[in-house]
Residue, then its C-alpha position, 0 to 999 in steps of 0.5 A: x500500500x503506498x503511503x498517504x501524501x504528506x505535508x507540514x502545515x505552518x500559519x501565514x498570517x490569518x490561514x494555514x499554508x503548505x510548508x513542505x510536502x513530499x514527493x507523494x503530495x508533488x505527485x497530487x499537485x500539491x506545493x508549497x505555499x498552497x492554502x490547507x482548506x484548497x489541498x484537502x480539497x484537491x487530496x482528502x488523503x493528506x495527512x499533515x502536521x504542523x511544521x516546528x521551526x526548530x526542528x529544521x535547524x536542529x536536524x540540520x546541525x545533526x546532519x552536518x556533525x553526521x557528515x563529518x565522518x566523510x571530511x572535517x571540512x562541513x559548512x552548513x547552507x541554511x535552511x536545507x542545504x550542506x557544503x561538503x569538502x571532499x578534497x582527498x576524501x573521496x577515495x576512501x569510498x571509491x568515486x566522489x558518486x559512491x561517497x555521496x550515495x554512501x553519506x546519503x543512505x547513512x544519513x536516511x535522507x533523500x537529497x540533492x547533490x552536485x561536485x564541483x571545482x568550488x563551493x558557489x558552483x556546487x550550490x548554484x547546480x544543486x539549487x538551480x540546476x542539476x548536477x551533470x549541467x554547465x554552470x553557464x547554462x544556469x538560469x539568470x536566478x542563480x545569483x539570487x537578485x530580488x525579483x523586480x531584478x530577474x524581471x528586468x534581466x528577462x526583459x534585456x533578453x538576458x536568460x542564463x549565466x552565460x548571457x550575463x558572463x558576456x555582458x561588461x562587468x563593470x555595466x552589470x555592478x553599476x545596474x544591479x550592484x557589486x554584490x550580484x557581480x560578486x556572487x556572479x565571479x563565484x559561480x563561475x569560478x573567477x573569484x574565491x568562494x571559501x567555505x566556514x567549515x562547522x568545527x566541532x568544540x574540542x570534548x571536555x576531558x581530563x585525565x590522570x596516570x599514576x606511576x604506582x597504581x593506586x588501590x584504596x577507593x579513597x585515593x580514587x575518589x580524590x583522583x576524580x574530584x582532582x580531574x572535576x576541578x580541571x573540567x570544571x575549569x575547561x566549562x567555567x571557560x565555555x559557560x558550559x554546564x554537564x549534564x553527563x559525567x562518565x568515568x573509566x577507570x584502567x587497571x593494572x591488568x587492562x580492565x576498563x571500569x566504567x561509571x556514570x551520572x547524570x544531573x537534571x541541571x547543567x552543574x560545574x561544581x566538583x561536589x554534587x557530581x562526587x556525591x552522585x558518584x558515590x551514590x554510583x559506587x555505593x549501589x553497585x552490585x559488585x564493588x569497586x574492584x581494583x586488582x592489583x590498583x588502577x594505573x590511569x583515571x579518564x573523565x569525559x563530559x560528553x553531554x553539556x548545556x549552557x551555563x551562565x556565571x550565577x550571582x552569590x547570595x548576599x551573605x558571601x556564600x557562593x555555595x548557597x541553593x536554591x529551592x529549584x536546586x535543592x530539588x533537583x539535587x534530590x531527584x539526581x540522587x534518587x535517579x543515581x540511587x534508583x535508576x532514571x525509569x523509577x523517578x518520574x516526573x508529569x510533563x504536558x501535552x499539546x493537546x485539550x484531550x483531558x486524559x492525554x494533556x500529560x504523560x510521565x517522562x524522567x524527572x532527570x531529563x531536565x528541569x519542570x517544565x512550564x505548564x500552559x496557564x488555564x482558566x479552566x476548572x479540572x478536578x484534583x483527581x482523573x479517572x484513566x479510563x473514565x466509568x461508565x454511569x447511567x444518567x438522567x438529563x431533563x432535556x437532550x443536551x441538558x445537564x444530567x439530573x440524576x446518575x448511577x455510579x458504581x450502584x449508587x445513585x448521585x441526585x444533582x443539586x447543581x450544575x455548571x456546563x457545558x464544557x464543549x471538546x471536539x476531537x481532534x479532527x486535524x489529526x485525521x486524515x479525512x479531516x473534519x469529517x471524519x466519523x471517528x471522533x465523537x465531541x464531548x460535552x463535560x459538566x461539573x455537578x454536585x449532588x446532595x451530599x455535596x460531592x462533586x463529579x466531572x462527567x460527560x456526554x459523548x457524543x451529540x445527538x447529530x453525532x449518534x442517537x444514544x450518546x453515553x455518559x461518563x464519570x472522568x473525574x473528581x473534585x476532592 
């Protein structure tokens, strides 16, 4: 079965518009730019989501570290594009074509590439041509000139870069700017066109060799805090805090032990990280083992987040927490103690969906995250699944007047509703009008005992003809 067109939605202005679509949806006619509503219209199949701007630059930048296996030298060409300098790099996968189908399939993306004798060049074919044409036969476009521009070069009669390289250079800077003819001289090879190759920041690491080893789990814990000091440093100079601290230890007889934490925020000071490492030590099933001692001590900082100078409390005490530090400090200990799946902490949802506005994700993941403010009333407690009640209401899409639940019958003295959640028909690829989501109509009632309940109808009476009730929540 071949898969449904797909697209990414993202809003201009007052509609929604095709951000990108992929080769499915080209084939339905569908581009980018184009209005939802007209390509449901033409492709009722689509499927769409919402485009996240951030995810492009960040796949980007993941891309280009990914390249770096084939030449140090990588330079990113946003917002979809890399450079490659493959100069004495190609032999080592054969031919520069195996190279690049090589980088592609390792990579799990579907691009364009093309080679060329410099980097303008290469863009220019990639982007406005294709790979095996002459850079003079490229179209005027190339130099990337406002529109208003390409329209009087079409007007001259001036169609390719071949057209415009016979043209005086001088005439074309005083018409269309210095700037054009620079990009121009690039492309076909008469001007330098240097790439900003990405370089990867140089690891935090830091390291200690001892001419007689050393044995006692007290020497080795001085060792590490020794070696947190110099990485703490090497941060301190970045504004850089970790967020993973990996440790190996070498033995005497070429055994490699290996010990881990991680911390919920970025940290730089030694004696949170020695504490959760000796919580590390401490709930090893096996401990420490030396042999005959430990001969070399590594530490590595492989995961880190920036981290800014922080202002000392006014007593002097440079060492004073915060409430949110203090917490955090518990929860690495209890995930270094316990294990990062055993504390968990609610993270939300982007959905108006009561059972799935929050999930349970790894309080170490990082700090709590900032829960959207609601006007809304929810109850304290949430059934997941929500009960099934027998109700009665005074009219159809009235408030329920009298209920049943778990074999006791609940009289309403009071209702407040309704709260009226349709499904989520974006997310269905037949859209609005699909059969599958049925609207619920919630109600916050009180009976005479003074409980108070979070029931629904689900469904409308348009939608099917006996809707059914349920109990979801409770206000204790």
């Amino acid at each position: 079965m071949a898969p449904a067109p797909f697209a990414l939605v993202a809003r201009s202005g007052n509609a929604l518009r095709l951000a990108a679509v992929d080769a499915a949806a080209q084939r339905q006619g569908l581009t980018v730019g184009m209005a939802l509503a007209d390509a449901r219209a033409r492709c009722p199949a689509l499927v769409s989501q919402p485009q996240d701007p951030a995810a492009a630059p960040r796949a980007l930048q993941a891309l280009a570290a990914r390249m770096q296996r084939f030449t140090p030298m990588v330079a990113l060409d946003p917002p979809d594009g890399l450079m490659l300098d493959i100069t004495g790099c190609a032999h080592l996968c054969g031919t520069e074509a195996e190279l690049a189908a090589q980088a592609m399939v390792e990579a799990g993306y579907t691009a364009r590439h093309a080679f060329a004798d410099h980097a303008a060049a290469a863009r220019a074919l990639v982007r406005y041509g294709s790979a095996e044409q002459d850079v003079r036969a490229l179209p005027v476009m190339a130099v990337e000139l406002p529109t208003d521009a390409l329209s009087g070069l079409r007007r001259a009669g001036l169609v390719t870069l071949g057209d415009l390289a016979r043209r005086p250079m001088a005439g074309l800077a005083a018409r269309f700017g210095e700037d054009m003819v620079g990009r121009l001289r690039a492309i076909l090879g008469e001007a330098g066109s240097p790439i900003a190759p990405r370089n990867a920041p140089a690891p935090i690491r830091a390291e200690a060799r001892f001419a007689e080893p050393i044995a006692r789990t007290e020497d080795v814990l001085a060792a590490i805090e020794g070696l947190l000091h110099d990485a703490a440093r090497q941060m301190e100079a970045r504004q850089i805090g970790g967020r993973r601290f990996a440790v190996m230890l070498g033995r005497c007889d070429g055994m490699r032990l290996r010990l881990g934490v991680e911390t919920g925020l970025p940290l730089r000071a030694p004696a949170p990280v020695m504490r959760l490492l000796q919580e590390r030590i401490d709930s090893l099933a096996d401990p420490l083992d030396p042999g005959f001692g430990f001969d070399r001590i590594a530490l590595a900082v492989p995961r880190t987040e920036p981290l800014a100078a922080r202002q000392i409390a006014l007593t002097g005490d440079a060492h004073a927490h915060t409430d949110t530090s203090c917490v955090a400090a518990l929860i690495d200990r209890l995930t270094t103690r316990l294990g990062a799946g055993n504390v968990l902490r609610l993270h939300p949802r982007d959905t108006h969906i009561p059972e799935a506005s929050q999930h349970f994700a790894p309080a170490s993941q990082g700090p709590p995250t900032v829960w959207p403010a609601s006007s809304l009333l929810r109850p304290t407690f949430l059934l997941d699944p929500p009960q099934p009640i027998t109700a009665l209401a005074g009219v159809p899409d009235g408030p329920p007047q009298r209920f049943r639940w778990q074999g006791q019958l609940h009289e309403v003295t009071r209702a407040e509703g309704p709260e009226r959640i349709a499904p989520e028909w974006w997310h269905d690829p037949v859209g609005h009008h699909s059969p599958g989501g049925l609207t619920r109509d919630y109600y916050r009632v009180e009976d005479a005992g003074g409980q108070r309940f979070w029931v629904f109808r689900h469904g409308l009476f348009d939608e099917r003809a006996d809707p059914k009730w349920y109990l979801h929540g409770l206000f204790v």
